[in-house]
Structures are given as structure tokens and as C-alpha cells.
N, C-alpha and C positions, 0 to 999 in steps of 0.2 A: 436084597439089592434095592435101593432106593432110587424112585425115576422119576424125573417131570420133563412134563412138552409144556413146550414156550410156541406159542400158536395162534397168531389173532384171528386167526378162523375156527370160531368155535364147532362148528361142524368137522371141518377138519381135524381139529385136534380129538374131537373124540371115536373120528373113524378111526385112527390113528393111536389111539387108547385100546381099542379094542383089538386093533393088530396085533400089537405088544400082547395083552393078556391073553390072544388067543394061543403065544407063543410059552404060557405058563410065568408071565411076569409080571407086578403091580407096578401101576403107575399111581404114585402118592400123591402127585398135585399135577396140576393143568396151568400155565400162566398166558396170558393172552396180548400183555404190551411190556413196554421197554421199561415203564415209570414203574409196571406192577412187581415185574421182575427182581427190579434193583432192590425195594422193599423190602421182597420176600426175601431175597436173600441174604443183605444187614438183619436180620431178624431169625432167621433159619438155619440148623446145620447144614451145609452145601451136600445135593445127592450125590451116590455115584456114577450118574448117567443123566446129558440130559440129551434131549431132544429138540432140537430148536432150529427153528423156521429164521430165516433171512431177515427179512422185511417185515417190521412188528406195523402195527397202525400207529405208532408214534415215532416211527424212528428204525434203524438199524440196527439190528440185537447185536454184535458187536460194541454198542457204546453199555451195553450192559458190563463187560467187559472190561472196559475203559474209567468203572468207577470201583466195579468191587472184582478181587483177586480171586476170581473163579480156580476152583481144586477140583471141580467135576472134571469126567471125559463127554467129550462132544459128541454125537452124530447130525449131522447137518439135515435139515431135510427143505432143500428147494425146487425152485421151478429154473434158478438160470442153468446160462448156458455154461458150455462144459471149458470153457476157459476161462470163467473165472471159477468153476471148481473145482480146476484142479488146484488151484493156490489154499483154496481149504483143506483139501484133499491132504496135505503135506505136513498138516498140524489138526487134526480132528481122526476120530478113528474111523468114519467114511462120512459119506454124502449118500443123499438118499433123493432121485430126482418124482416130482411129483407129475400124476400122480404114486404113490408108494407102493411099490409091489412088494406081497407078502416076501418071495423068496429074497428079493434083495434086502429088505428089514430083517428077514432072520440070521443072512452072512453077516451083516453090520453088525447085530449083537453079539454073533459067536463069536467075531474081530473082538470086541470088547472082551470076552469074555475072557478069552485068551491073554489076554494082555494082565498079568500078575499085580500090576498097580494102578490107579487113577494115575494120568499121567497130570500135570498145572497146563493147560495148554497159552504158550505165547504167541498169540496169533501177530502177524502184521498189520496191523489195524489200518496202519497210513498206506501199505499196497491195496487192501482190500478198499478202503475209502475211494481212492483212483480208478478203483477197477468199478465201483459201483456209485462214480456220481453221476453220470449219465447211463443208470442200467440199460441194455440194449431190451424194450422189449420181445416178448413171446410171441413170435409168429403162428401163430392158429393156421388150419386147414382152410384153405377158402373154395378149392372146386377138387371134384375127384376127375380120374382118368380112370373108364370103363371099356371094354371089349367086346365088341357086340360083333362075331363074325369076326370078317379082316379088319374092319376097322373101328378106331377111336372116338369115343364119347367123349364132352367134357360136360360135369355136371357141377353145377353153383353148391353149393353147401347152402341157401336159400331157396334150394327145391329139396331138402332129405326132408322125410315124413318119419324118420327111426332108421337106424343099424339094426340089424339081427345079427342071431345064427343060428347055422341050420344043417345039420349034415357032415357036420366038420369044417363048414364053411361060414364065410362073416358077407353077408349081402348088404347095401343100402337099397332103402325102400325107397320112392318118391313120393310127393304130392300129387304125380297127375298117375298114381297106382301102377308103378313100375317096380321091378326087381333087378339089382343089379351083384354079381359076384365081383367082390372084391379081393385084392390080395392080404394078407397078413388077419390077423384078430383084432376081436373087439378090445381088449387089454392093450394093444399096440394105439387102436385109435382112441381111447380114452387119455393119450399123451399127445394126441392133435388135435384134440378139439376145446372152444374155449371152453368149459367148467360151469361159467356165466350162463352159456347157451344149451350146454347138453349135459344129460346126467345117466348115468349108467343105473338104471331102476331095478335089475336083475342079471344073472348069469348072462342074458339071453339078450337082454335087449338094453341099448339107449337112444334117449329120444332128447328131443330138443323142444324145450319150451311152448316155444312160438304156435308147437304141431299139436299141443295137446288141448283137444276138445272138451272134457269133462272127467271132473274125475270125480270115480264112484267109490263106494265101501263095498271091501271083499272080505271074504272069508280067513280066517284067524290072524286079525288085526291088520290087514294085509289092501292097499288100494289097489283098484284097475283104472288102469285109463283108455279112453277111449280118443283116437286119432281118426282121421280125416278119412282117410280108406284101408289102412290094412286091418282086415278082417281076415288073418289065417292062422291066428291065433290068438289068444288073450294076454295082453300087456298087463303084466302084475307089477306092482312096484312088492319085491321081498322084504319080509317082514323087519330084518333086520336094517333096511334100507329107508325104513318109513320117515324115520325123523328126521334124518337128513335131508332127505325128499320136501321133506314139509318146509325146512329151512333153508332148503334152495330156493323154490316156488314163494319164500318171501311171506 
């Protein structure tokens, strides 16, 4: 099977590489804009699969599209909102919202896989253009609501010092070294928060930028960082997690 991600986030596109092959499949190219795209493929036999992101850094990967007669099957993989994909939804064999969770990448591919032929997909280019000349942005998490006793907390997302977990449970830490149990998982909050600000560094922990005081060299290729006050355990960023780490942090 032949694959490529169309991805102008190159960080992105190779966590996202690694999803795919952790699932036993190669991804034979990586393309990162609309202009590299259209190239590759006047020039390329077309795969059977690709993977591709909304919004390239030049443009709308749909106008890729728009010049060369695409024969691949699509899987979509964005950040909008779920009405405009369901209009993709109708013409690609799924959508994949970020960030991408392993279990819903692997239904998307067995969808494909299932499916006896490459289907030409004709997308609506002139509804989706309508639907995406003023994309609505992504509203980010801006304060949580905590329980303390009977009554209600409200805390800024300008005071977390890191999410954990811990016990089965997903806590936010503070900056003035507070503990708070939250509802739902850190998987759940890694789709509220902006990307820009916070990075998920391990199973166990993410942290936000702003909080992080120094960061040290660990044990098998592996950083720690060091935060403001939580000392209740040691913040690793996982080893598999290092470079993109490095290319968040800029």
C-alpha cells in the first residue's frame, strides 16, 4: 500500500507517520504545502491513500485538487468544526479530528481498507470554499471549573503549572502549588488546549510553556524539566516525544 501526509506541520506530520507505522503500514512520502503537492504529483504515480491536512501554509489543499485529477482515497485529518466535516465526511473515507487518536486512525484505515477499490473522489470544492472563507476559529480552554467541598472554583488557564495523572485520575497543578481533580482525561484535554501553549511530554503529564523553568538532560536520551513548584514527581519529557518537544519549544 502506498501512503503520504500532506501536512505543513512538520512535527505533526511525523507524529502522525509514526501512528500509521506503529499500525504495520509505510508511509512513502511526507508533502508539507499546496505548490509541493501539486508537483509531486504531475510527476509521481498517485498513492493509494493519502492523508491530508485542511489548511496547507499556502493555501487550501483542496485547490491541489482543483489542478490535478486526484485517483487516491482520502482521510481528512483536521482541527475544524464538525460542520463543516461532515461535508467531507460524504466524499473522503473519514475525517480524523486533531489532535489524532490512535483508535480513531486505526477505524479510518480499516474504512479504507475495506473498501475493494480507490474510489476518484469529487469533492465540492465551491461548498467547501463557502464553508471555509471565513473559517470559524478554534476556541481553546480559557478557565477550568473545580470542586472544592460544596462549592465552585473557577481557575484561568494563566494559573496551570501542568495537568497530570495520578490514580486513575487527571488533576491540574497550579502556580501558587495547588492540586485540583478534574473531570475526564488528559487525552480528552489535549483537544482543549491550544498546541501553541501546551504539549503533552509524557503518558502522565502536560505542561505549558510559559511554566517551564529549565530543562535538564535525562537518562536514555530522555529530558526533564523542571517547573515552578511541583516536586511530586519528576517531569520527563518520553523519549519518543523528544523532538517534537524540541520543535515545539522553537
Amino acid at each position: 500500500m502506498n501512503i503520504i501526509i500532506i501536512e505543513d506541520e512538520k512535527p505533526a506530520a511525523r507524529l502522525l507517520q509514526r501512528k500509521v507505522e506503529k499500525l504495520g503500514l509505510q508511509v512513502n512520502n511526507m508533502l508539507h504545502s499546496v505548490e509541493e503537492s501539486i508537483n509531486w504529483f504531475q510527476n509521481n504515480s498517485h498513492p493509494d491513500l493519502i492523508f491530508l491536512d485542511i489548511q496547507l501554509s499556502d493555501g487550501l489543499s483542496f485547490e491541489i485538487f482543483e489542478t490535478i485529477d486526484i485517483k487516491s482515497a482520502v482521510i481528512f485529518t483536521t482541527a475544524y468544526d464538525e460542520y463543516a466535516l461532515r461535508a467531507f465526511k460524504l466524499n473522503s473515507i473519514d475525517y480524523l479530528l486533531k489532535p489524532i487518536d490512535e483508535d480513531d486512525l486505526e477505524v479510518a484505515i480499516n474504512k479504507f481498507k475495506q473498501r475493494n477499490q480507490p474510489q476518484n473522489l469529487s469533492l465540492d470544492f465551491e461548498m467547501i470554499k463557502r464553508m471555509l472563507v471565513n473559517p470559524v476559529e478554534k476556541e481553546f480552554k480559557k478557565r477550568f471549573t473545580v470542586k472544592i467541598g460544596q462549592q465552585l472554583k473557577l481557575i484561568d488557564i494563566q494559573e496551570v503549572e501542568c495537568f497530570f495523572s495520578q490514580d486513575k485520575g487527571t488533576y491540574l497543578h497550579t502556580l501558587d502549588n495547588r492540586d485540583y481533580l478534574l473531570d475526564g482525561t488528559l487525552e480528552q484535554l489535549e483537544t482543549e488546549l491550544n498546541p501553541e501553549d501546551f504539549y503533552r511530554v509524557s503518558r502522565k503529564f502536560i505542561v505549558p510553556m510559559k511554566a517551564i523553568k529549565e530543562i535538564q538532560m535525562h537518562s536514555n536520551s530522555r529530558l526533564k524539566l523542571v517547573l515552578p513548584t511541583y516536586q511530586d514527581d519528576e517531569v520527563i519529557v518520553a523519549r519518543e516525544r523528544v523532538g517534537d518537544f524540541k520543535e515545539w519549544i522553537g
